[in-house]
N, C-alpha and C positions, 0 to 999 in steps of 0.2 A: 472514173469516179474521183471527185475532191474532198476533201473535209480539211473544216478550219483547224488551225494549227492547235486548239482545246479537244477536238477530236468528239466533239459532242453533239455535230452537227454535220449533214450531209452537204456541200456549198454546188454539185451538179454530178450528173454521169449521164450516160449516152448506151449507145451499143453502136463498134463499129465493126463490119462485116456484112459478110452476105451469106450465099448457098453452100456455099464450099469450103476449100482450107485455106484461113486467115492466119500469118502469125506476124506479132506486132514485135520489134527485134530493136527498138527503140525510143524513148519518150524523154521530154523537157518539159519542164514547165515557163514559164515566165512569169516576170512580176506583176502581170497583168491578170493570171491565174489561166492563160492559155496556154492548152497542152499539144506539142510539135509530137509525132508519133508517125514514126518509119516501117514499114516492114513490106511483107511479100501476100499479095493474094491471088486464088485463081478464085474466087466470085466473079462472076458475069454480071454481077449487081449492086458492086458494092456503088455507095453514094459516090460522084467522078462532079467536080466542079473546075473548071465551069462546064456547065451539061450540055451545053452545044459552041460551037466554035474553040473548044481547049484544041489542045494538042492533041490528046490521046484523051477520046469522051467514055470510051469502050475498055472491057477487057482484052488484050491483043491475041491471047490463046498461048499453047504449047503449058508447062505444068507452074508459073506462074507469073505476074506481073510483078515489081516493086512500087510501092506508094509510099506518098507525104503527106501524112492529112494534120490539119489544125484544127482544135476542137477550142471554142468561142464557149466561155465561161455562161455568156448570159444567152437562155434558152437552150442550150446546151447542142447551137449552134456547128455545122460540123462541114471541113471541107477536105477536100480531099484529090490527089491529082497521080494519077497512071504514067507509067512510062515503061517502053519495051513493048516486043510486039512475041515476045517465045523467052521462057526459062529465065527472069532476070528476079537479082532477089537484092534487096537491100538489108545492108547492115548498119547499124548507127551508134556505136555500141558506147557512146558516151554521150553528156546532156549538153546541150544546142545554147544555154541559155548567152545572150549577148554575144551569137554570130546571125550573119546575114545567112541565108541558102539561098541561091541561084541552084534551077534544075534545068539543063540543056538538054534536049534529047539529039541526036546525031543525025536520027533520020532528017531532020530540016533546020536544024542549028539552033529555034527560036527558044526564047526561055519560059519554059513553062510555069513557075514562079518564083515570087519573093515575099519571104518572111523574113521579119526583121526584129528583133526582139534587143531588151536592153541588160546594164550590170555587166562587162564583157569579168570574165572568169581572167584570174590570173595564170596564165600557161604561158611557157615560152613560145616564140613563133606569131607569124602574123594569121597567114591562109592555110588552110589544108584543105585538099581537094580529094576527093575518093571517085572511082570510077567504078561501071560495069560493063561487063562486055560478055554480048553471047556472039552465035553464030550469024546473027538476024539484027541487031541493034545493038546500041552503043547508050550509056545514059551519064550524066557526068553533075555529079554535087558539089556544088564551091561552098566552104564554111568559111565567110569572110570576117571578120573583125569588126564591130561596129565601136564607133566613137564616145 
């Protein structure tokens, strides 16, 4: 859910989730007013884009998956991408605004996406990369630096 910065108005909201247990362990907004949101679900249902030919279309099983969803201001538009196949949980515990994310998963190296969002934050450092690892898969986030 958005509301303009007068707070007197609702500018979009969504519901994201499914059957099960959702927790959202992360969000950014951008200047564009799309919201980057991280976290861990075992829904079998939650919405997975792209819905045929991604990486990981499915929920993989064991007690949860992690996800990266982007939620599109206009129509309150919502995407959203899995990874891990048993027990993997994302954490994101600060705001994304003006880095890249690259998501590799392990099982077959290719990048599952890119968002690229602008305004880079002033922190020291260029990249920071955070990983996950269970018994069954590997998933790996690059926070790039954009220009």
């Amino acid at each position: 859910m958005a509301t303009p910065a007068s707070g007197t108005a609702l500018d979009y909201s969504t519901y994201l989730g499914g059957l099960f247990a959702d927790e959202g362990h992360g969000i950014a907004v951008d200047n564009a007013g799309n919201a980057y949101i991280s976290g861990m679900t075992a829904s079998t249902d939650l919405p997975v884009y792209p819905a045929t030919n991604g990486v990981q279309t499915a929920f993989g099983g064991g007690s949860g998956d992690a996800f990266v969803a982007k939620l599109f201001p206009r129509n309150a538009e919502l995407r959203a991408q899995l990874s891990g196949s048993s027990d993997v949980i994302i954490f994101w515990p600060y705001g994304l605004p003006n880095f890249e994310l690259q998501s590799t998963d392990s099982l077959n190296g290719t990048n599952i996406s890119w968002i690229t969002v602008t305004n880079p934050p002033t922190v020291a450092g260029g990249d920071n990369a955070i990983t996950f690892s269970n018994t069954t898969s590997n998933m790996f986030f690059r926070l790039r630096r954009t220009q």
